[in-house]
C-alpha positions as CSV (number, residue, x, y, z in Angstrom):
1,X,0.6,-27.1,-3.4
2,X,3.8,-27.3,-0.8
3,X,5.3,-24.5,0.2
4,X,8.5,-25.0,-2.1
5,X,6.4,-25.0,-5.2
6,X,4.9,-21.9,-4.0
7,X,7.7,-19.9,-3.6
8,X,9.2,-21.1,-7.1
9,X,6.3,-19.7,-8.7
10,X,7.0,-16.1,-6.7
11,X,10.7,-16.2,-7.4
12,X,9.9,-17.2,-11.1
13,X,7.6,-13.9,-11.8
14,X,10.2,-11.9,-9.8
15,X,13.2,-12.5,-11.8
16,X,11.3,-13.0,-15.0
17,X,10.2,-9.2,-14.3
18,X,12.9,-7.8,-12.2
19,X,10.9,-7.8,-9.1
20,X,8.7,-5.4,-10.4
21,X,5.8,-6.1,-8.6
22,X,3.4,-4.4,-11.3
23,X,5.3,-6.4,-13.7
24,X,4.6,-9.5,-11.6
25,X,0.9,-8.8,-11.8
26,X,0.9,-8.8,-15.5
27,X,2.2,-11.9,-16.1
28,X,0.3,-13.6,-13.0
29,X,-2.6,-12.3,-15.2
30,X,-2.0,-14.2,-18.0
31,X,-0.4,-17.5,-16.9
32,X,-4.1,-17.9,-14.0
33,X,-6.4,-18.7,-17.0
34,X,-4.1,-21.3,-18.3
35,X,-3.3,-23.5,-14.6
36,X,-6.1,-26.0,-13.4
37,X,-8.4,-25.5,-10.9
38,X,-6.3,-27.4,-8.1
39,X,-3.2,-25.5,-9.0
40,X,-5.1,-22.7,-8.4
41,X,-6.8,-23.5,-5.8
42,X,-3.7,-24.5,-4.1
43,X,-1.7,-21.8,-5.0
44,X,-4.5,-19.2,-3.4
45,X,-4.3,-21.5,0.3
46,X,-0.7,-21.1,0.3
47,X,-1.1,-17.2,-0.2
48,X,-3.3,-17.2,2.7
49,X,-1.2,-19.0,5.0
50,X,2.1,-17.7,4.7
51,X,-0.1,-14.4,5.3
52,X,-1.5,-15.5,8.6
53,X,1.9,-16.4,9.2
54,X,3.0,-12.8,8.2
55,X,0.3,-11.7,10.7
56,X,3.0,-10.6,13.7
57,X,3.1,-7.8,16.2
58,X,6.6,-7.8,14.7
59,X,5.6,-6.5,11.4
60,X,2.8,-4.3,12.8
61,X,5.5,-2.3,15.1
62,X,8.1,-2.1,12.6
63,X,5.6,-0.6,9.9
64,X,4.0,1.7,12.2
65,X,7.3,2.9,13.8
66,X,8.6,3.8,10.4
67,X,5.5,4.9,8.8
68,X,2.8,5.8,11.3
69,X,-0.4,3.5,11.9
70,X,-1.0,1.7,8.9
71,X,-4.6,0.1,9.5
72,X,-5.8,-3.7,9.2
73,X,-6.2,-3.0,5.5
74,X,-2.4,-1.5,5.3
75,X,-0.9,-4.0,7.3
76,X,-2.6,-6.9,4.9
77,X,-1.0,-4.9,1.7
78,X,2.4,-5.3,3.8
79,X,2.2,-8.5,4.1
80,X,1.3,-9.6,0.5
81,X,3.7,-7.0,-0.3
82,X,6.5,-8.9,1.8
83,X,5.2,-12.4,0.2
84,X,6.1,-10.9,-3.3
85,X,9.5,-10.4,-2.4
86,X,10.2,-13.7,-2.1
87,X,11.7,-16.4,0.5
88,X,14.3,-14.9,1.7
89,X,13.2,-11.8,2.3
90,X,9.7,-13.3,3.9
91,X,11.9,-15.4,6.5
92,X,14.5,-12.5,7.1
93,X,11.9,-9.7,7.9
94,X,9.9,-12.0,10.0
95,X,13.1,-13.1,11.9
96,X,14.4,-9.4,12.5
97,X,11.1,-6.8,11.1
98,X,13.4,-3.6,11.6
99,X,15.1,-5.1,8.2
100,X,11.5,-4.4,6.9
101,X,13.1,-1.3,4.9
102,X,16.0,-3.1,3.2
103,X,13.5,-4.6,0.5
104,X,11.7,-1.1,0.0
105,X,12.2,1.6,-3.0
106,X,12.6,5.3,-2.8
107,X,8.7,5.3,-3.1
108,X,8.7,4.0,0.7
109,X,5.2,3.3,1.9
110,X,3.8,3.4,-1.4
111,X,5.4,0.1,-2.8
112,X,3.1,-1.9,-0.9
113,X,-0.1,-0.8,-2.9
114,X,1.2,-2.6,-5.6
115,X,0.8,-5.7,-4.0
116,X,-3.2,-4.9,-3.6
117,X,-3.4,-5.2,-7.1
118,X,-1.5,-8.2,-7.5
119,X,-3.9,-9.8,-4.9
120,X,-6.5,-8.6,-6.2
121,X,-5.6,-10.7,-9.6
122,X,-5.8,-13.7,-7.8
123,X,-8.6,-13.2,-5.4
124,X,-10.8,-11.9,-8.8
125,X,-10.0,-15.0,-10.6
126,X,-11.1,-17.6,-7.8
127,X,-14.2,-15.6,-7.4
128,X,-14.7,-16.1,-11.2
129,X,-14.0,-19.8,-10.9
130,X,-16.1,-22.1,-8.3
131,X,-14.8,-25.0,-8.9
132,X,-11.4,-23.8,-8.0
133,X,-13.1,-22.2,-4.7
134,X,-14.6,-25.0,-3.7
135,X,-11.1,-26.9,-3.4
136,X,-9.6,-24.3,-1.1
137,X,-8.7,-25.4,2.3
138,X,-7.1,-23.0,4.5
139,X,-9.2,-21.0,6.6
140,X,-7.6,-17.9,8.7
141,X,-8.1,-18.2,12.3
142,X,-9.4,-15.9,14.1
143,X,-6.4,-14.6,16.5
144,X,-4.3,-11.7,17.2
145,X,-1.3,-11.4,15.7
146,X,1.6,-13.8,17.0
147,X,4.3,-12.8,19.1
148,X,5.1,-10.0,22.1
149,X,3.8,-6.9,21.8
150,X,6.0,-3.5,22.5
151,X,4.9,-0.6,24.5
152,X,5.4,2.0,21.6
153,X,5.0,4.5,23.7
154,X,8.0,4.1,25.5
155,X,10.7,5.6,22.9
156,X,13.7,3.8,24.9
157,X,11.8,0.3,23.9
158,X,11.0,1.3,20.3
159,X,15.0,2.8,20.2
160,X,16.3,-0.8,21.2
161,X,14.2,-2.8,19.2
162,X,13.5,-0.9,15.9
163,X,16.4,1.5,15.4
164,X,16.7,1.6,11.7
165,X,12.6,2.1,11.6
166,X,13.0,4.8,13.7
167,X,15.8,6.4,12.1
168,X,13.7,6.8,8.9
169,X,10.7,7.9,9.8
170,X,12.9,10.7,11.9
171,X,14.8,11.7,9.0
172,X,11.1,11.6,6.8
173,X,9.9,14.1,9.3
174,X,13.0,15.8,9.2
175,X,12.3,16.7,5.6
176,X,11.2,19.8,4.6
177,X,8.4,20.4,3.2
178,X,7.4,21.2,-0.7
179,X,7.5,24.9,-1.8
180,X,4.3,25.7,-3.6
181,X,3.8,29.4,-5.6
182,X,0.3,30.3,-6.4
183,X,-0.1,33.4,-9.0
184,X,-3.5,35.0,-8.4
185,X,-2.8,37.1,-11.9
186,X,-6.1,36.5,-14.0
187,X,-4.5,34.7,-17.0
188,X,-4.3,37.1,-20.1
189,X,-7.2,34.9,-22.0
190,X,-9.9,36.2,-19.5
191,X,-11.4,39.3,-20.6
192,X,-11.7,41.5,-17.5
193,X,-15.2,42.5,-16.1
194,X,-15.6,45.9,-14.8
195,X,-15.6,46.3,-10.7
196,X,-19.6,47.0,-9.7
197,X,-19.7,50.5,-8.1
198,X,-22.4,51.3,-5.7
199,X,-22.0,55.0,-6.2
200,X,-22.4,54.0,-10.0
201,X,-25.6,52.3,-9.0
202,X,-27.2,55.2,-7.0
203,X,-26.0,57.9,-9.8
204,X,-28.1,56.1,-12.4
205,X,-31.2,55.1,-9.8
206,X,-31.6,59.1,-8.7
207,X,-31.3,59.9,-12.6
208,X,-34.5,57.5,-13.1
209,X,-35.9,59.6,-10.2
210,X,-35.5,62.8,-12.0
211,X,-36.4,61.8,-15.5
212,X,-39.9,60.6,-14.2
C-alpha cells in the first residue's frame, strides 16, 4: 500500500465519522476482519512509517512546551494521534509544529489517548493474524528523532520558535484552580455512637472495686 491509498483510507473514516477519532476506531474495527492479509499488512507498514517520520524534535518541543514532558509513550500517542487527522494536517504540523494546537479540542492533551485505542485496534488484529505479520516490511530504525534540537531552557528560544505553544500552556497555568467543599456532617442515616469517656471508664472499674 502507497502512501495515497493510505491516507484515503484515514480521510475516508474521518469524514465518514466527523473526525471523531473514537468513531474512527469503531468502524476501523469492523471493516479489519473483512480486508486481506496484504491490505493489512500494508496498511500497518504505512502506519509505522509515516510515524517514524512523525518522530521529530519538532513535535517533541512543541508538545512539551505546551503541555509539559509527555514521555516516549505520549509522544507515540501524538503522533498516531496527528496521523488520524489526516494529510493535511500531518504535513502542516510537521512543516511548522507550533500549529500542533489548531487540530486539538477543548479536551487539549487528552485527545491524543484516543488515538491509543485506535492503534491498539490495528496492532491487536495483526497480532491475531500471522499471516498478515509475516508480510510486513517496514522496520523502525533505531535513531533519534530528526531535525535540530532547541535549548528549552532558554525562554527567548522557545518564545521565537513556539509562541502559540507557549501562550497556552501560560494561559493553562494561568487558570485557577477547581473549588472543592467537603462537609464533615455525619449524614443523617448514620446512627450516632456515643463519645468513650475515660472518667466513665474509671467510675464503673472503682464500682467493681467496691462491690467485691
Amino acid at each position: 500500500m502507497d502512501d495515497k491509498h493510505f491516507w484515503e483510507v484515514i480521510t475516508g473514516l474521518r469524514r465518514d465519522n466527523q473526525g471523531d477519532i473514537a468513531a474512527m476506531t469503531q468502524a476501523l474495527a469492523s471493516q479489519l476482519p473483512g480486508i486481506s492479509d496484504p491490505v493489512l499488512a500494508g496498511f500497518a507498514d504505512r502506519w509505522s512509517a509515516l510515524s517514524d517520520q512523525a518522530d521529530s524534535w519538532g513535535l517533541i518541543e512543541a508538545a512539551t512546551v505546551a503541555f509539559g514532558y509527555m514521555g516516549d509513550d505520549g509522544m507515540n500517542d501524538v503522533r498516531n494521534w496527528l496521523i488520524c487527522q489526516g494529510p493535511e494536517a500531518f504535513g502542516r504540523v510537521l512543516g511548522n509544529p507550533d500549529c500542533l494546537l489548531d487540530y486539538l479540542s477543548p479536551a487539549g492533551a487528552d485527545d491524543f489517548a484516543s488515538a491509543e485505542r485506535f492503534t491498539s485496534v490495528l496492532w491487536n488484529a495483526i497480532e491475531q493474524r500471522p499471516a498478515a505479520a509475516s508480510l510486513m516490511t517496514h522496520h523502525s530504525p533505531l535513531r533519534q528523532p530528526s531535525g535540530e534540537r532547541t535549548d528549552l531552557s532558554d525562554p527567548f528560544a522557545v518564545q521565537s520558535k513556539y509562541p502559540r505553544c507557549k501562550a497556552a500552556h501560560e494561559a493553562y497555568l494561568a487558570k485557577p484552580l477547581p473549588t472543592f467543599f467537603v462537609s464533615l456532617k455525619e449524614p443523617e442515616s448514620t446512627p450516632k455512637r456515643p463519645t468513650p469517656s475515660l472518667s466513665n471508664a474509671w467510675v464503673s472499674r472503682r464500682r467493681e472495686a467496691h462491690s467485691s
